[in-house]
C-alpha positions in Angstrom: 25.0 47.7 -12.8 24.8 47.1 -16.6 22.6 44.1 -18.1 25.3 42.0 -19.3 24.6 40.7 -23.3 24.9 38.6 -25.7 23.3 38.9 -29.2 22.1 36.3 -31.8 20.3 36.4 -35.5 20.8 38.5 -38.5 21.3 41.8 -39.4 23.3 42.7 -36.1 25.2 45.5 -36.8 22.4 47.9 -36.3 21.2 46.1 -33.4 24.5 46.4 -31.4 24.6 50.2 -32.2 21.5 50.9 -30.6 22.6 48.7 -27.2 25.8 50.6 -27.2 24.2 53.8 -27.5 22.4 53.0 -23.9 24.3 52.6 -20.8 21.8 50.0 -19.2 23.9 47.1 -21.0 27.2 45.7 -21.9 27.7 43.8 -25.0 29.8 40.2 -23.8 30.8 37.3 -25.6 30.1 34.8 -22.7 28.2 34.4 -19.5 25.5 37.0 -20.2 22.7 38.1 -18.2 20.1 38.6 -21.1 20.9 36.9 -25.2 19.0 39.6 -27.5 17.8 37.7 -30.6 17.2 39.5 -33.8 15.2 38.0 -36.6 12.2 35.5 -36.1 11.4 32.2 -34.2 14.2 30.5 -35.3 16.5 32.5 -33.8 15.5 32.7 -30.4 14.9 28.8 -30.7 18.4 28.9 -31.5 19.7 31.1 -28.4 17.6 29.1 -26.1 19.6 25.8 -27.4 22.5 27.9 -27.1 22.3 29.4 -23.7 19.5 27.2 -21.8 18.0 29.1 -19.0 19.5 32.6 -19.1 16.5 34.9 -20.4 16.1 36.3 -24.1 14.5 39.7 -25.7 13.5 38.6 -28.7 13.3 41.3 -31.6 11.7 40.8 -34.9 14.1 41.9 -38.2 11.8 44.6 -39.8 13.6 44.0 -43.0 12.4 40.5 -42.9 8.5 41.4 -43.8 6.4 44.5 -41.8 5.8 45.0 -38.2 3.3 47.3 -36.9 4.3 50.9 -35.6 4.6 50.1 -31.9 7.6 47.3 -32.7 8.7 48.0 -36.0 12.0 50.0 -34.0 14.4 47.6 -32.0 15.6 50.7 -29.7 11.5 50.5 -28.6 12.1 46.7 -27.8 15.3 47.6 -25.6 13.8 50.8 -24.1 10.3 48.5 -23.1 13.3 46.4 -21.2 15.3 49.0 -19.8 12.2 50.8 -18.2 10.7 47.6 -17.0 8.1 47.6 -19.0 8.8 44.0 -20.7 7.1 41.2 -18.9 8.2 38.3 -18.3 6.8 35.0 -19.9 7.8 31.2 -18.4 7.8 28.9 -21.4 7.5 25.0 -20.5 9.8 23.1 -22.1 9.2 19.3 -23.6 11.8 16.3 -23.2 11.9 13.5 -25.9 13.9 10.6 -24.5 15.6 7.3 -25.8 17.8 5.3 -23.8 20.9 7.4 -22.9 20.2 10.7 -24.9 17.5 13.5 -24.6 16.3 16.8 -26.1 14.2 19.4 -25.3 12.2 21.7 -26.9 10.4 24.8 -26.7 8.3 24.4 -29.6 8.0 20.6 -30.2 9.8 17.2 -30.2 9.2 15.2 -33.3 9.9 11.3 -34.8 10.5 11.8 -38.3 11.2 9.1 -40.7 14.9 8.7 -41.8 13.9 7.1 -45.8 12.5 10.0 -47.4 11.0 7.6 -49.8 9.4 5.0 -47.3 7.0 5.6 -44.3 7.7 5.3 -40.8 5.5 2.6 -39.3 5.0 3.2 -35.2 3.2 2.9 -32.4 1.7 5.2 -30.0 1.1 4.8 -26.1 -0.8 7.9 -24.4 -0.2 7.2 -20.4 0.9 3.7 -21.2 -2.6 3.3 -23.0 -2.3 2.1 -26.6 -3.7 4.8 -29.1 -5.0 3.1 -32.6 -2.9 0.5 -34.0 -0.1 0.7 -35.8 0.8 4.1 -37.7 2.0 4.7 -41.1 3.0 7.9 -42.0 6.1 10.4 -41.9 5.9 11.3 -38.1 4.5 11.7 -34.9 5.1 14.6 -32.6 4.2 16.2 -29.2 4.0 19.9 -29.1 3.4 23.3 -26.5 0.6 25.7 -26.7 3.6 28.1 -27.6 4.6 25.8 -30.4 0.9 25.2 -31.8 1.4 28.1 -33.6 4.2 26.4 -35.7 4.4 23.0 -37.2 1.5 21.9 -35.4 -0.3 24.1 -37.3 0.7 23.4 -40.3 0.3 19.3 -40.0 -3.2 20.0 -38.0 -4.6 23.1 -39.2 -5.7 24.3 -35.8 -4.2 25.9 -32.9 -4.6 25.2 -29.1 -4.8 27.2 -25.8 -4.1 24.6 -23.0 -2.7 21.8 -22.3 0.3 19.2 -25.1 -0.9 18.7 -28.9 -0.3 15.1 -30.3 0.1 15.3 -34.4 0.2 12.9 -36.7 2.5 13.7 -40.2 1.3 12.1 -43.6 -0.8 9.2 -42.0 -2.0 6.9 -44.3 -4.9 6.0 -42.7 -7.1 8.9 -40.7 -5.9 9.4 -37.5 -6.8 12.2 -34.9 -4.6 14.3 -33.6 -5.1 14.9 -30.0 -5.1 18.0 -27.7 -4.0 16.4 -24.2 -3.4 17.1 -20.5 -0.5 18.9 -20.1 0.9 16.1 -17.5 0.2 13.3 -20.4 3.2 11.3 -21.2 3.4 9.8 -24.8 5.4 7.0 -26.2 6.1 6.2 -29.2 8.0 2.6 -30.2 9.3 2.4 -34.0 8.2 -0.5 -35.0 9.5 0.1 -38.8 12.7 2.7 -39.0 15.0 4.1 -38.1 13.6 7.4 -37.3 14.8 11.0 -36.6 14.0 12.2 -32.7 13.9 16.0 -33.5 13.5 18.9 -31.2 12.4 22.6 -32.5 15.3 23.7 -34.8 18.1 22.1 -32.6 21.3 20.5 -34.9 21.6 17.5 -32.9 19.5 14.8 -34.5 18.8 11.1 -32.8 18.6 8.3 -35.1 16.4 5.7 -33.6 16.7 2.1 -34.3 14.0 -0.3 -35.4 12.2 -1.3 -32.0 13.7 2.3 -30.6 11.3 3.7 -27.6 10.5 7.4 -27.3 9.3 8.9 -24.4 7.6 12.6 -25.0 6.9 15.0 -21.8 6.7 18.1 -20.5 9.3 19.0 -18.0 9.8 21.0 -15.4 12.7 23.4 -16.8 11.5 26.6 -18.6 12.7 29.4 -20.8 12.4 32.5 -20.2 11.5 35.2 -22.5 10.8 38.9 -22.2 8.6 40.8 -24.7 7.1 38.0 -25.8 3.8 39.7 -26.5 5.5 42.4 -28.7 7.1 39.7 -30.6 4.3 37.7 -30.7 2.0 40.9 -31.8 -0.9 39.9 -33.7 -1.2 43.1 -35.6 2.1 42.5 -36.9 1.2 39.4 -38.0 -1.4 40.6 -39.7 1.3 42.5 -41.9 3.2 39.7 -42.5 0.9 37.1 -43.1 -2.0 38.5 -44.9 -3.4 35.9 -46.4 -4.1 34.5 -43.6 -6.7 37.1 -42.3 
């Protein structure tokens, strides 16, 4: 029986030639077994908001900066699938939630400040434990290992290998950010707002009110994602972002 598919990113055209030259899959519109993504981490983001649950083969758009020899070819990526050979990675998932409403994220969940020109001002509970006083600054956000690599990074300058990363945008004062127990719970409550309750690159934004409470977790619901080693390939990387090496 054929793998059932639907595909997401850019530069599709030559991606859907190569799964229609192999009779392993079926290109659909709707209720697929497998979403290919084509492009980079926003994409897949994207297809996980999009279809939450069903797994994804990720592919890297070659045109988009230099991948190494082994994935520089997407019919290698669908090939590595087809055979078996693509393993099978459980990604946890965080929930931000306020009131009624909540958003998940693979990557992160964020408060951002709504005034571009003034600062947020907020507190921060860590297992109902008060961390620091209050907080100036543009944001606060909870983050995976996965997405450590991403704007964690670029707020903390660091990486992590276990457990949630607490970050702290813009603060005005020195404030650590925290690597924590992956069952931590953190709450946030805007003392000085609104703010912006973000998740990864998801379109639906949540305007929190002055005195507005966050609550940041991981959940139990995962995505699933194939390849993720190829598309996470350090050598190519290395290729694309050489400065940082």
């Amino acid at each position: 029986m054929s793998t059932r598919v639907v595909l997401r990113g850019r530069e599709l055209d030559g991606v859907e030639k190569s799964i229609r030259s192999l009779d392993a899959f079926d290109i659909v519109e709707e209720a697929p077994d497998l979403v290919v993504t084509h492009g980079g981490d926003g994409a897949l983001l994207g297809a996980e908001y999009e279809f939450p649950g069903v797994p994804k083969l990720p592919i890297r758009d070659a045109k988009a900066g230099p991948l190494c020899p082994e994935h520089d070819s997407v019919e290698n990526s669908l090939l590595s699938f087809e055979e078996g050979r693509s393993e099978l990675t459980e990604l946890p998932k965080l929930e931000g939630a306020a009131e009624n409403v909540r958003i998940t994220g693979i990557n992160d969940v964020f408060i951002h400040n709504v005034d571009r020109v003034g600062a947020l001002r907020y507190r921060v509970l860590i297992d109902d434990e008060p961390y620091g006083h209050e907080i100036i600054g543009d944001g606060v956000g909870v983050a995976t290992v996965h997405g450590s690599t991403a704007y964690y990074r670029s707020i903390t300058h660091s990486i992590f290998k276990i457990g949630i990363g607490l970050a702290f945008s813009n603060s005005t004062e020195v404030t650590n950010h925290l690597v924590l127990p992956e069952n931590s719970v953190v709450t946030v409550k805007v003392v000085r707002g609104p703010g912006l309750l973000v998740a990864d690159n998801r379109p639906d934004i949540i305007e929190i009110p002055n005195g507005g409470v966050i609550t940041i977790r991981r959940i139990g619901e995962t995505a699933l994602i194939y390849g993720l080693d190829a598309f996470m390939c350090p050598k190519c990387r290395r290729l694309r972002h050489p400065r940082e090496w």
